[in-house]
C-alpha positions as CSV (number, residue, x, y, z in Angstrom):
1,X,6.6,2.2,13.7
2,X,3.9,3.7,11.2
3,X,0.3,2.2,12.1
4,X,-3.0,2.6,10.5
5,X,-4.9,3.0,13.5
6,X,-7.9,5.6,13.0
7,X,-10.1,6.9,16.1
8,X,-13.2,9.1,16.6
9,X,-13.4,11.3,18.8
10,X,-17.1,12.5,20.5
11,X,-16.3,15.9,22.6
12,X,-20.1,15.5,23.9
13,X,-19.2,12.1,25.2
14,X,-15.4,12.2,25.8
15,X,-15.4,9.1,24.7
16,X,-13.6,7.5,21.8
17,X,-13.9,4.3,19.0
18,X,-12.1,2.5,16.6
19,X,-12.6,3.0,12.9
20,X,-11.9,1.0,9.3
21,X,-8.0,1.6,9.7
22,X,-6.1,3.3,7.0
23,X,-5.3,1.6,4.0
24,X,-1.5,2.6,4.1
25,X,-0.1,2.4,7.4
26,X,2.5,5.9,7.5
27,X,3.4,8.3,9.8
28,X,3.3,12.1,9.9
29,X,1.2,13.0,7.1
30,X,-1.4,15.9,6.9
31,X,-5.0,15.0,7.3
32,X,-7.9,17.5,5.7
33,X,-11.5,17.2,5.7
34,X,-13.5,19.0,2.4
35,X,-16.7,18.0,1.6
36,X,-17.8,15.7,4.2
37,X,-14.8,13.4,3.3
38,X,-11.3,13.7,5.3
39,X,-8.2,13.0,3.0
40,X,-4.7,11.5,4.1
41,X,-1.5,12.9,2.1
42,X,1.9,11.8,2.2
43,X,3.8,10.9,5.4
44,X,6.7,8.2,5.8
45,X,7.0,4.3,5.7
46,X,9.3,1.8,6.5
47,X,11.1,-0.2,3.1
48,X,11.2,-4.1,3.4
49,X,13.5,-5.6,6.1
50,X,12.6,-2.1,8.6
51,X,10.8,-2.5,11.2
52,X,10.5,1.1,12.4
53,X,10.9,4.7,10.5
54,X,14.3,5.2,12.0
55,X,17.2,7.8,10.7
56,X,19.5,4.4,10.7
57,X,16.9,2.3,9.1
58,X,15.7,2.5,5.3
59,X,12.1,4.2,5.1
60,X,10.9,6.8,2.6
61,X,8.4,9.5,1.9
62,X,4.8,8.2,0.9
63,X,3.0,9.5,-2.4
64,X,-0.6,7.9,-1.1
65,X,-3.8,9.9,-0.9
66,X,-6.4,8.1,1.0
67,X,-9.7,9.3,1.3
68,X,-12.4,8.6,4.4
69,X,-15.9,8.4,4.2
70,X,-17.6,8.9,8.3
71,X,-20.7,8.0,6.8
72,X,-19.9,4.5,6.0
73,X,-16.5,3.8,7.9
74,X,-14.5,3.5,4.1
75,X,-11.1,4.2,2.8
76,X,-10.9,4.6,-1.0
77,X,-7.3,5.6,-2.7
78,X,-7.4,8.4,-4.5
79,X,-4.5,9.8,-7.1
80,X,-1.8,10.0,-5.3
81,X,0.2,13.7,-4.3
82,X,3.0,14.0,-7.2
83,X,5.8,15.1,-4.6
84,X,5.7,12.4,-2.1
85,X,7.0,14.0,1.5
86,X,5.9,14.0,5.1
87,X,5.9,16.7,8.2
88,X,4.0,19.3,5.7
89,X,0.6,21.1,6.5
90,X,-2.6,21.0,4.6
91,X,-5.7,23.1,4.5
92,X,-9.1,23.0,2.2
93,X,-9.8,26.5,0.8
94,X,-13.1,26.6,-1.6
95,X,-13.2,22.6,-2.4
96,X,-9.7,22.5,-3.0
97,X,-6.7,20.9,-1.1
98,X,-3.6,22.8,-0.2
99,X,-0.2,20.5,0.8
100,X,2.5,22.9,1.7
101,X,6.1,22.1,2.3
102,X,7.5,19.3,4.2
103,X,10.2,16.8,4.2
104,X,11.2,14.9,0.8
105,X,13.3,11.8,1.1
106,X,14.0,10.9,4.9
107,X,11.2,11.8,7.6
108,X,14.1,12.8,9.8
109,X,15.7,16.4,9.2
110,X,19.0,15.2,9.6
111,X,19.1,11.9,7.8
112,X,18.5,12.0,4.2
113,X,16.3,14.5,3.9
114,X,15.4,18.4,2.3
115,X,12.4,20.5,3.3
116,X,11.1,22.0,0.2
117,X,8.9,24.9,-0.2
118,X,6.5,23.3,-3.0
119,X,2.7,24.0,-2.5
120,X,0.2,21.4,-4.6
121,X,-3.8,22.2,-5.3
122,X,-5.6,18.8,-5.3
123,X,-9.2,18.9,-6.4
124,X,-10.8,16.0,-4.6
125,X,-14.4,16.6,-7.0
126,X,-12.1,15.5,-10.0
127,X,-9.5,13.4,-8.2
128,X,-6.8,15.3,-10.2
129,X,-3.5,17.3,-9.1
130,X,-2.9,20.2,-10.4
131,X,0.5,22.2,-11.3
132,X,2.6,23.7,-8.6
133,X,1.8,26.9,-7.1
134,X,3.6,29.8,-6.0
135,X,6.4,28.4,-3.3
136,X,6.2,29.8,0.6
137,X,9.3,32.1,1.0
138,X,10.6,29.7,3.6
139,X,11.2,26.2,3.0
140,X,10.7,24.2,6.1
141,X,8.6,21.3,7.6
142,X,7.2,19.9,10.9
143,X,4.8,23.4,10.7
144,X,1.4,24.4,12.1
145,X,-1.2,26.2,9.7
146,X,-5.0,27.0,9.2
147,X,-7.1,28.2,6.6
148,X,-9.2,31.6,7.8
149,X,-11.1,33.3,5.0
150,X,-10.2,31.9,1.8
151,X,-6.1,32.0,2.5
152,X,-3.8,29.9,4.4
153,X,-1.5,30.2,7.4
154,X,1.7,29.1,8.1
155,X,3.9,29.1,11.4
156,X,6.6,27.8,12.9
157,X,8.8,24.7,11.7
158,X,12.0,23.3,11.1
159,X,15.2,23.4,8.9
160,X,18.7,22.8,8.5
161,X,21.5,23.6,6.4
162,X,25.6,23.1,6.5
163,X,26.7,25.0,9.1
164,X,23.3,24.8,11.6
165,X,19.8,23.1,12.6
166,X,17.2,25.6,14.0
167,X,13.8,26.1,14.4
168,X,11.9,28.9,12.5
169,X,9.0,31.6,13.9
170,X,8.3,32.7,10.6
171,X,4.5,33.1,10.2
172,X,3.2,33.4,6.1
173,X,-0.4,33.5,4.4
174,X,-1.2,31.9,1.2
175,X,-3.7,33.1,-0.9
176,X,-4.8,30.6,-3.7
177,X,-6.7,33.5,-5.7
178,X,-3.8,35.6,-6.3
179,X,-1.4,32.3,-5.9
180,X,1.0,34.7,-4.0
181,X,2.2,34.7,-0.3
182,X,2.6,37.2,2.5
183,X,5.0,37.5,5.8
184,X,2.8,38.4,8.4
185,X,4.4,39.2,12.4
186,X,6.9,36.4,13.0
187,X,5.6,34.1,16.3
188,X,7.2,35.1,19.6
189,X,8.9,31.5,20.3
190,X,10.5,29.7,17.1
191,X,9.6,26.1,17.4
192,X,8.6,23.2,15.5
193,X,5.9,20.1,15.8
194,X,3.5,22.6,17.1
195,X,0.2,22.2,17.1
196,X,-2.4,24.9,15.2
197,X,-6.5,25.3,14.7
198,X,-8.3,28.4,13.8
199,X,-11.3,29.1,16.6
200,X,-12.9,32.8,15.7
201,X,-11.1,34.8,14.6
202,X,-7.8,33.9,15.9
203,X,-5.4,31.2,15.0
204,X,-4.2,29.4,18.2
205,X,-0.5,28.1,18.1
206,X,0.2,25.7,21.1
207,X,3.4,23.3,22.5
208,X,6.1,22.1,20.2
209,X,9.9,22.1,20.3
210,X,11.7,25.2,20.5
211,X,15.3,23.0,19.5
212,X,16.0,21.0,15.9
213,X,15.6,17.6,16.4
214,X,18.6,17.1,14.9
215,X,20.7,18.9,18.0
216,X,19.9,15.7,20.4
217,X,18.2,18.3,22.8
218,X,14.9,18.4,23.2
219,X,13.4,21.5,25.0
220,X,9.5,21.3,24.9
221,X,7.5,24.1,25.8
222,X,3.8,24.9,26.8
223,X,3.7,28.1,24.7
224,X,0.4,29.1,23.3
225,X,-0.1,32.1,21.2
226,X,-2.2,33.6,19.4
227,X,-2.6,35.6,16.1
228,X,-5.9,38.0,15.7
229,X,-6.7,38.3,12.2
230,X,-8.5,41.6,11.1
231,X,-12.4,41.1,11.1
């Protein structure tokens, strides 16, 4: 069921509170903070009658942009992201906002649903979207990423077509100054709902499922790797 629950989190403290909760109530959207602010893009949402974002049950993808202010515990709506999708990655490179693939339709990858490979610049300063960049070579969803000196990197995820459902270790940089992308090394394990955060120099990929969801088998793993980037 999508909720609109939002926590802080104090790493001195270990401790955590409740905050304002989010104006839509969605689940699986990407979450990026620029300028003090963090914004929430996208995700999925149950349609009247549905009680719970279900591939049986009607839902769809969420165009809402929703923007936090820590300072004084407020949501504000912003304009919302003109492809509405959910499971994508987002990442802040100089004041602007990156949403990068994801699911369209269904938030399921079996049930009503296409990962797409479009990539949208948001610029929170003038609350406007731009046009669509350059598309990632891969189309996929349910991805990891970080942004590391003024480009953004993409790993993992997962796809589907008419013969097969897999998981991908393809591993791509964006770079919004030349609007182009790269293939870097592909990951060791393919995988998908992984978790990813740039600390240093490296970006850390950790967990997720190395199956499609859509297979009915789920085989978790505690893989962590690592990529070095070049200092």
């Amino acid at each position: 069921m999508p909720i609109d629950n939002a926590w802080e989190y104090d790493p001195a403290a270990d401790s955590w509170r409740a905050l304002a909760p989010l104006p839509t109530k969605r689940g699986s959207p990407v979450a990026v903070a620029e300028g003090g602010r963090i914004y929430v893009i996208g995700g999925a949402s149950t349609l009247p009658g549905a009680d719970a974002v279900h591939p049986a049950r009607p839902h769809y993808s969420v165009n809402a942009v929703e923007e936090y202010d820590p300072a004084s515990n407020t949501w504000r709506a912003r304009a919302p992201i003109p492809t509405p999708r959910n499971h994508a990655v987002g990442a802040a490179v100089n004041g602007k906002i990156y949403v990068i693939g994801g699911r369209v339709g269904g938030a399921f990858v079996t049930a009503g649903s296409s990962n797409v490979g479009i990539v949208e610049e948001y610029d929170p300063a003038a609350d406007r979207w731009g046009a669509p960049k350059a598309r990632m070579p891969n189309a996929r969803s349910a991805m990891a990423g970080g942004a590391y000196q003024g480009k953004i990197y993409v790993t993992g995820g997962e796809g589907q077509d008419y013969r097969s459902m897999f998981t991908w270790r393809a591993f791509e940089a964006y770079d919004p100054a030349a609007n182009a992308w790269t293939t870097l090394p592909s990951m060791p394990v393919s995988r998908h709902g992984l978790a990813g955060a740039v600390v240093g120099n490296r970006l850390h990929m950790v967990s997720g499922d190395v199956q499609s969801a859509g297979t009915g088998v789920h085989v978790h793993t505690p893989e962590h790797d690592a990529f070095e980037f070049a200092k």
